[in-house]
C-alpha positions in Angstrom: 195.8 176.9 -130.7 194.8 176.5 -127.3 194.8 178.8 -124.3 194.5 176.6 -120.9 193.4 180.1 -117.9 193.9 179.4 -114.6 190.9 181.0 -113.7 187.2 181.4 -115.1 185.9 184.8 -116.3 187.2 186.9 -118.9 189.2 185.5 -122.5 192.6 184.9 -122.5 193.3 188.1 -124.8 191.0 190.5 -122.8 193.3 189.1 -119.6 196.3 189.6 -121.2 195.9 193.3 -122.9 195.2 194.4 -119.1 198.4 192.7 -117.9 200.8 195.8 -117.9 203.8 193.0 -118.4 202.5 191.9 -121.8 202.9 193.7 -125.2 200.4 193.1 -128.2 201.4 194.2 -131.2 199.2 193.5 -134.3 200.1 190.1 -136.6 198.2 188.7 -140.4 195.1 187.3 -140.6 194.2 184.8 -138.1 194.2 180.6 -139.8 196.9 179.9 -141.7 194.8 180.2 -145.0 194.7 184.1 -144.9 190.6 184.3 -143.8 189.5 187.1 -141.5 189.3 186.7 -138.3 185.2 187.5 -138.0 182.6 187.9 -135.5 179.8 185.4 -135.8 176.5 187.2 -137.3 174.3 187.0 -134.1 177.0 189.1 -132.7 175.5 191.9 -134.7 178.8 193.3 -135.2 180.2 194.1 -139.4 183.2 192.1 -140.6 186.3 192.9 -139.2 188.9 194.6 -141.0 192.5 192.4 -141.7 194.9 192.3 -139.3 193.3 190.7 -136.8 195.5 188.6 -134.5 197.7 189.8 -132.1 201.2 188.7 -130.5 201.2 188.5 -126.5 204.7 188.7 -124.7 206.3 188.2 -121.5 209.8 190.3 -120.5 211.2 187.1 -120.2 210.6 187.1 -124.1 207.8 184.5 -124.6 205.2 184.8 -126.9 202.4 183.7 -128.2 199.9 184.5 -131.6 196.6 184.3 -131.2 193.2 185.3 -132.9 191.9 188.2 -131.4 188.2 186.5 -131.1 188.5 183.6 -129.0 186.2 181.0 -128.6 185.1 180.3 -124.9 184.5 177.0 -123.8 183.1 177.6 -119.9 180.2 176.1 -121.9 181.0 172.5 -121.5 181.8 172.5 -117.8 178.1 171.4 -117.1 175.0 170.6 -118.1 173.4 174.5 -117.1 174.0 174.8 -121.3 173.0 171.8 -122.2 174.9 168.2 -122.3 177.4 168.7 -125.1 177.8 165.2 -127.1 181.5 164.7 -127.6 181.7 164.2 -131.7 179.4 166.7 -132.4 181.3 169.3 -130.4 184.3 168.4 -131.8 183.2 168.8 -135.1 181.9 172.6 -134.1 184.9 173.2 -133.2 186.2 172.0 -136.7 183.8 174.5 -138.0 185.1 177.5 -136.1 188.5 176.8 -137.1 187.6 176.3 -140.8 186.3 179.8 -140.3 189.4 181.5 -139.2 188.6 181.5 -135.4 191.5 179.1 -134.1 192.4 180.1 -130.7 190.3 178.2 -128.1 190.3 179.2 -123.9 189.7 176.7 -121.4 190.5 176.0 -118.2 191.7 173.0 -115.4 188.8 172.5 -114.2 186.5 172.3 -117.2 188.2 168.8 -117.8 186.1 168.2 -120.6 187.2 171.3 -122.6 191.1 169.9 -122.7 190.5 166.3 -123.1 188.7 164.5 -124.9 187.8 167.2 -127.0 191.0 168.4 -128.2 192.7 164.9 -128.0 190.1 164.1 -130.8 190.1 167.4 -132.7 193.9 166.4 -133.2 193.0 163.0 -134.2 190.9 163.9 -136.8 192.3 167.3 -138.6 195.5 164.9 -138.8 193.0 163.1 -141.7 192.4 166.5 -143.2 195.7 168.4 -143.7 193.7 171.8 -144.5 191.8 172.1 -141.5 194.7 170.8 -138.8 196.9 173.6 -140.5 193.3 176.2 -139.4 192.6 174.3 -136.2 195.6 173.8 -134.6 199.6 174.4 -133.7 201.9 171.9 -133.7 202.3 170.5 -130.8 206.2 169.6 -129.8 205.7 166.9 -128.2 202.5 164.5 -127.2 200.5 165.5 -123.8 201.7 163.5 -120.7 199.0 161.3 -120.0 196.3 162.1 -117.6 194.6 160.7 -114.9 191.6 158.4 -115.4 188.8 160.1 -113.5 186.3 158.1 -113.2 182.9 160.1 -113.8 180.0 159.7 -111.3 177.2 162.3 -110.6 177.0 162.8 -107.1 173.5 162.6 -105.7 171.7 165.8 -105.5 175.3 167.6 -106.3 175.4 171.0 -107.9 178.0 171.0 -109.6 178.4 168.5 -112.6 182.3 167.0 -113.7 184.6 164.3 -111.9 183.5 163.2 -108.7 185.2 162.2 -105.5 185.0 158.9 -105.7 183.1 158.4 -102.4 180.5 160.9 -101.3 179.1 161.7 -97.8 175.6 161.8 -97.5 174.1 165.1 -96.1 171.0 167.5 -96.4 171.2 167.1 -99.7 169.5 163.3 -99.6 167.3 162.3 -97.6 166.6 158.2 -96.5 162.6 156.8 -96.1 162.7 153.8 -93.9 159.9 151.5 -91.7 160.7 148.0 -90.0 156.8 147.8 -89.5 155.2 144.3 -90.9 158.2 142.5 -90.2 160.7 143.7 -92.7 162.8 146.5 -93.4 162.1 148.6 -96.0 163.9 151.9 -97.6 164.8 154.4 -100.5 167.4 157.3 -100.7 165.7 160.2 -102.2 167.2 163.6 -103.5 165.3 166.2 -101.3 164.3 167.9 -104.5 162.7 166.0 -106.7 161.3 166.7 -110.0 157.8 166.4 -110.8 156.2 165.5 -113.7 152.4 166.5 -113.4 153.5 169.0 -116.6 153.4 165.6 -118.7 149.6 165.0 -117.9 148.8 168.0 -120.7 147.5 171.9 -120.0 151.2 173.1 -119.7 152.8 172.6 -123.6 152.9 169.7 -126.1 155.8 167.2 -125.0 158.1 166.0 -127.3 159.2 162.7 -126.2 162.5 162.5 -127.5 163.2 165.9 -125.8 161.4 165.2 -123.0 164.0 162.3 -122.2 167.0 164.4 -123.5 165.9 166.9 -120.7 165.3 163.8 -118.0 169.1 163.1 -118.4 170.0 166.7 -117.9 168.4 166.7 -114.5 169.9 163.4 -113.7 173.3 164.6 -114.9 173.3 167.8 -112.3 172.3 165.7 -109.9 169.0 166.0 -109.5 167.7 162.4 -110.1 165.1 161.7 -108.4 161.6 161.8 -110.4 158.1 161.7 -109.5 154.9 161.0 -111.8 152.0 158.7 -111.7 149.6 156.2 -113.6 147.5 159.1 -114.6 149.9 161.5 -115.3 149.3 161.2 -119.0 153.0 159.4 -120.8 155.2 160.2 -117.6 155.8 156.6 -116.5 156.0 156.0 -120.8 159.0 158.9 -120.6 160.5 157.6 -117.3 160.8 153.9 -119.2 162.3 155.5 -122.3 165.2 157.8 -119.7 165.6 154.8 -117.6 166.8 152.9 -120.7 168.9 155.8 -122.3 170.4 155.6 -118.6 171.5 152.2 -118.5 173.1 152.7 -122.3 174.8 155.8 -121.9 175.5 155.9 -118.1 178.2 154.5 -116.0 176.6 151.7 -113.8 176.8 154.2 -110.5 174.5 156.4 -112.3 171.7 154.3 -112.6 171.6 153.4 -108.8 171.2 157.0 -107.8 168.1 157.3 -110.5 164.6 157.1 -108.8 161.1 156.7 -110.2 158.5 157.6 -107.9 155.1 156.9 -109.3 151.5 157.3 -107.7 148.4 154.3 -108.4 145.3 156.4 -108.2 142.7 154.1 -108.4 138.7 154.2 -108.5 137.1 153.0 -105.3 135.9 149.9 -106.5 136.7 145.9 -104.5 140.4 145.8 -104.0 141.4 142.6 -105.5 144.3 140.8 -105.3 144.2 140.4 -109.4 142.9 143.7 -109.9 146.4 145.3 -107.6 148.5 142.9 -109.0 147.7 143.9 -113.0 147.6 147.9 -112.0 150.7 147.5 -110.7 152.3 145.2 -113.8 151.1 148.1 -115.9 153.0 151.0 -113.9 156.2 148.2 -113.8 156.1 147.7 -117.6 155.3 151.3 -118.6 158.7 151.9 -116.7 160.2 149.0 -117.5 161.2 148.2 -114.1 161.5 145.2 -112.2 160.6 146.6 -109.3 159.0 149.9 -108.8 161.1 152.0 -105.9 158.0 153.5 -104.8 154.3 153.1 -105.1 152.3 155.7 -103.5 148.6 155.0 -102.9 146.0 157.6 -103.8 142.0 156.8 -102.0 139.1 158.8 -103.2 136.2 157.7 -100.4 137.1 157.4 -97.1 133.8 155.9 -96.6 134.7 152.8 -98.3 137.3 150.9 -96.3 138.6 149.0 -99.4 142.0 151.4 -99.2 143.2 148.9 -96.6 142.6 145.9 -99.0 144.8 147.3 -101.6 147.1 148.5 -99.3 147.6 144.5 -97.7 147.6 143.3 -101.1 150.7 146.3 -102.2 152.3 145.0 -99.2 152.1 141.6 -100.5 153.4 142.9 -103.8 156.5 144.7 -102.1 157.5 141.1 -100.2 157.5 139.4 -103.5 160.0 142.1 -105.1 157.6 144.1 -107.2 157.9 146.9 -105.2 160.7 148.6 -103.1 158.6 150.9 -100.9 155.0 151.8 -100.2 153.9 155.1 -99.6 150.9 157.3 -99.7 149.7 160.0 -101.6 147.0 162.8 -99.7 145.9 161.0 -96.8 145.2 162.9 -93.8 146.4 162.4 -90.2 143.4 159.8 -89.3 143.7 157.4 -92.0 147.3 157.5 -91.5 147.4 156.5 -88.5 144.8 153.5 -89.2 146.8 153.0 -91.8 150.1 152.1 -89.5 148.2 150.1 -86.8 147.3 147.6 -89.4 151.0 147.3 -89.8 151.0 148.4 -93.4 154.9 149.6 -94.0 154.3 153.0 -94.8 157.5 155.2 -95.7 155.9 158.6 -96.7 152.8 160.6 -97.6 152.9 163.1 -100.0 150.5 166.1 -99.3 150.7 170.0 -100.5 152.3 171.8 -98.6 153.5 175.3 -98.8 153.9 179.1 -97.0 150.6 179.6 -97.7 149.2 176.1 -97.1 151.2 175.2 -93.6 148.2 172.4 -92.6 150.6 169.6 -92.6 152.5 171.4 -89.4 149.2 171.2 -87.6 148.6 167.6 -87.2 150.5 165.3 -89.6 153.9 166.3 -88.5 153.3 165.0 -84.8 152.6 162.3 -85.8 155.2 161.4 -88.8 157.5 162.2 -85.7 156.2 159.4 -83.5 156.2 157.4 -86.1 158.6 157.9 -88.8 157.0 158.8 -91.6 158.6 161.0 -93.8 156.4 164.0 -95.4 156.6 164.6 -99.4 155.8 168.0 -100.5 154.0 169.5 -103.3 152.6 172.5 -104.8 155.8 174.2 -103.1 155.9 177.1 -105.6 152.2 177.0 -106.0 152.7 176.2 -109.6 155.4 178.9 -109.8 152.7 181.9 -107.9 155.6 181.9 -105.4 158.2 183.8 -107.5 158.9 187.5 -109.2 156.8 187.2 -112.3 153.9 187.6 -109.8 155.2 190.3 -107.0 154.0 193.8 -107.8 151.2 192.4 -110.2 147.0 192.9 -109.6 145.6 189.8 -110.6 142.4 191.2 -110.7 142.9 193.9 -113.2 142.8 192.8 -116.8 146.7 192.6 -118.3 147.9 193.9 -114.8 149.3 190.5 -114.1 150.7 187.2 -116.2 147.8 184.7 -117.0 146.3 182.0 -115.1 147.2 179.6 -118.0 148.1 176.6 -116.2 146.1 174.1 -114.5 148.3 174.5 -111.4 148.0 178.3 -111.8 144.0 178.2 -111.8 144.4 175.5 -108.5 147.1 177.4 -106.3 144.9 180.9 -106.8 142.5 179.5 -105.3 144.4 178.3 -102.4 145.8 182.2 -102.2 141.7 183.5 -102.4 141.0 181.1 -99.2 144.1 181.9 -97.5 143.6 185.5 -97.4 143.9 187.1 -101.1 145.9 188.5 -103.4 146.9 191.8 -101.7 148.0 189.5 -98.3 150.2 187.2 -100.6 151.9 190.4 -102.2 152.8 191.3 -98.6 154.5 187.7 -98.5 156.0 187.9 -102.0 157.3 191.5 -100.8 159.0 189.1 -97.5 160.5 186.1 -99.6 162.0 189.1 -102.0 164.1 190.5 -99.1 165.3 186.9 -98.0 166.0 186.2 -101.4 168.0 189.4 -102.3 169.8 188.7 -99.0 171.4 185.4 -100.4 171.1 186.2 -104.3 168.8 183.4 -105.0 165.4 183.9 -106.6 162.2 183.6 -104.4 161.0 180.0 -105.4 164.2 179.3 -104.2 163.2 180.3 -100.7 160.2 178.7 -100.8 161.3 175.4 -101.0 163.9 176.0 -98.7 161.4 177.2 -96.2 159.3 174.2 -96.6 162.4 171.6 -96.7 163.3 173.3 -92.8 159.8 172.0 -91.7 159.5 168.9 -89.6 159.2 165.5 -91.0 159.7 166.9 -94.4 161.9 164.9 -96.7 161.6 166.2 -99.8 160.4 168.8 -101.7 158.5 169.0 -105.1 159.5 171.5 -108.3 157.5 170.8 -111.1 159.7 170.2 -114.8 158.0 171.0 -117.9 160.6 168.8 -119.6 161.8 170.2 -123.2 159.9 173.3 -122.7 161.9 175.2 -120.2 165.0 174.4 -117.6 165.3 175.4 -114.3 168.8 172.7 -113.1 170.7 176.2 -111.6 168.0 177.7 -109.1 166.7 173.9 -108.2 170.1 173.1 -107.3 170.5 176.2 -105.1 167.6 175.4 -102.8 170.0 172.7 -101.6 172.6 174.6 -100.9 170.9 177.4 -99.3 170.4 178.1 -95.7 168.0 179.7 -94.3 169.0 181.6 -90.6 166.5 182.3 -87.5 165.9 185.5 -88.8 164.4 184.5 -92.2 162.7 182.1 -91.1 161.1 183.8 -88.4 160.2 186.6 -90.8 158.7 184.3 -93.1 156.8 182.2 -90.7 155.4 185.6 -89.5 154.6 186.6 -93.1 152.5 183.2 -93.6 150.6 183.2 -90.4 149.1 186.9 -91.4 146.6 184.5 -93.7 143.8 182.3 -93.0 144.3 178.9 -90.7 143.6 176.5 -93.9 143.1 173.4 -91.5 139.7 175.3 -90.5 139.2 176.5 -93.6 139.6 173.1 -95.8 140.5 170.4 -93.2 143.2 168.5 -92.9 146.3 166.9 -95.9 143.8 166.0 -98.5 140.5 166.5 -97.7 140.8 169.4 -100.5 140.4 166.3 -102.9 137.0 165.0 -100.9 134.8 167.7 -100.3 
């Protein structure tokens, strides 16, 4: 038995015994095989007593018997829970029936709930006359047939189920373009993308096959649009292994919407041509990719000038189809600018950027304005320092606060001690908790909204530790959020309380070549 609500919320027999038209009056055991009706055992709750299903009419005189425990299937509207594979589902659902729990509520616009799911379930208890007499009523007459939806995630969308079939593309995407060196060069990006840093080790052991299953998840809400590097320990290895699982259990429009960002960080030794070349082969194989959609290049030594070899020879690379887009990683607002003048097609830079570490508004920005370069943020949440596990804490008092136990815990505290402490970013936490109440998001959420609002920013960074925990709800809310003059202006006053980092560290970077 089915119950199809035209609304989400409560069950169908809590709605209907506070319906004042409706009558329940008690019926026999619910399944047609005289079981009990029973609470699952996590419930906590003893076995129900007999007499446990109960009639639902209408003055009109319709009616309708139904198990008074009814199984919810919100669930399978999105991929918050999990994705829900089709056969196995339907065979939980077997199971539930088989235990006397045979009245399922769904809705319209859980479209997966009603079809295939059911469709199936019917196909299959028709093979197994004992649990099609549990599962389900006879239906009197077949379905009509629906409407082929076709499927298609939109980019960066929140909500996950049948898409329009064309999309308009707003805040929620964000294009990197240059026309310098004599071609055009460019790569839609969701504004949020995940990071994979996590991979590298110090935050969990990664399963792999997990790992990927929780790639997908991303990619399925939306949010497809990941960034790792050569060094990041098996990132590019897991990107290879999601790319595939992509292309073989994807629709085609899926996979152009994917994006593999990936960093070369190499020593500062003589920039070959063959020495490029077979870095890059590596990063293309490891993600078995033809073409990489974006390399961004990482220098150690600005005293060694060989970054603009590898960068000619990358830009050779990129005419011959290896590589989509070239990009940098930490490079401050000098070497940038060299950088463009030797007409290297440069699309973005990637630097850290936060509340507390504002340095790329002081010089970078300008000149990603004149120029077009897009901005990249990271260490947005300060490896999740900007959020409530850490407002009200002392960090200095033994067991008065969480632990430092992450490597970008240890790195973003320190950023905190040279901004201006721990007792001036509980004064900002205390800030971003009053915007956040305001709009009922949580304060990382903020954060990167904050940051996103800043000019020449594209995109912003959130860190996935992929199998370990899932964040798809609140990552997705940072896109839809908007921030007004008054919270910003609060938080901007908030942030410039601290320490000017551009005179305190230097400038995008120069944190990794002191």
């Amino acid at each position: 038995m089915m119950l199809v609500c035209g609304r989400s919320g409560a069950g169908a027999v809590t709605a209907a015994a506070s319906l004042p038209r409706l009558a329940l009056s008690r019926g026999r055991r619910c399944g047609r095989r005289r079981r009990r009706c029973t609470v699952a055992a996590a419930i906590g709750a003893p076995e129900l007593e007999e007499g446990k299903r109960a009639t639902v009419r209408s003055k009109a005189g319709d009616e309708l018997e139904v198990c008074r425990v009814v199984n919810g299937m919100w669930q399978v509207s999105g991929a918050s829970w999990g994705r829900a594979a089709p056969a196995a589902a339907v065979d939980a659902m077997l199971a539930y029936a088989d235990g006397g729990l045979g009245t399922f509520d769904m809705a319209d616009i859980s479209a997966r709930a009603k079809e295939p799911y059911l469709s199936r379930a019917r196909a299959r208890t028709a093979m197994s006359p004992s649990s099609a007499a549990r599962a389900l009523s006879p239906a009197p007459a077949p379905p009509p047939p629906q409407r082929k939806i076709r499927l298609r995630p939109a980019r960066c969308a929140g909500f996950v189920g049948p898409a329009v079939e064309t999309a308009t593309p707003g805040p929620r995407a964000a294009t990197l373009a240059s026309s310098r060196g004599g071609t055009e060069s460019s790569l839609a990006i969701c504004r949020v993308l995940n990071g994979m840093w996590q991979t590298s080790g110090g935050w969990g052991r990664i399963d792999r096959a997990d790992a990927v299953d929780a790639m997908l998840a991303y990619a399925d809400a939306g949010l497809s649009t990941f960034d790792m590097a050569d060094h990041y320990g098996p990132a590019e290895d897991l990107y290879g292994m999601f790319i595939n699982k992509v292309r073989r259990e994807r629709p085609p429009e899926m996979l152009e919407q994917v994006r593999g960002l990936t960093k070369w960080v190499p020593p500062p030794v003589k920039m070959t041509r063959s020495y490029v070349e077979e870095n890059i082969n590596r990063s293309r194989k490891r993600m078995d990719v033809a073409a990489l959609d974006m390399l961004q290049f990482h220098w150690w030594d600005y005293a060694n000038p060989g970054y603009l070899d590898a960068l000619k020879h990358i830009t050779d690379l990129k005419e011959e189809g290896k590589i989509k887009t070239v990009a940098l990683t930490n490079f401050d607002t000098e070497r940038l600018q060299i950088i463009l003048e030797n007409g290297i097609p440069i699309v973005s830079n990637q630097v850290q950027h936060s509340i507390v570490d504002m340095r790329p508004q002081k010089k970078m920005a300008e000149l990603c304005e004149l120029t077009g370069v897009k901005l990249i943020t990271y260490g947005t949440v300060m490896g999740g320092l900007l959020s409530e596990k850490f407002l009200d804490t002392n960090i200095n008092i033994p067991f008065a606060a969480p632990p430092l136990n992450t490597p970008s815990l240890q790195k973003y505290k320190r950023m905190i001690d040279a901004w201006g402490g721990w007792s001036l970013f509980q004064a900002l936490l205390q800030t971003l908790k009053k915007v956040s109440l305001k709009h009922g998001v949580p304060i990382s959420t903020v954060a990167v909204r904050y940051i996103l609002n800043q000019t020449s920013v594209a995109g912003s960074m959130v860190g996935v530790r992929l199998g370990l925990s899932e964040h798809i709800r609140d990552t997705n809310a940072i896109l839809s959020l908007l921030l007004d003059e008054e919270d910003m202006g609060s938080i901007a006053e908030a942030s410039q309380r601290g320490r000017n980092l551009m005179e305190v560290i230097g400038d995008c970077g120069d944190e990794y070549r002191a």
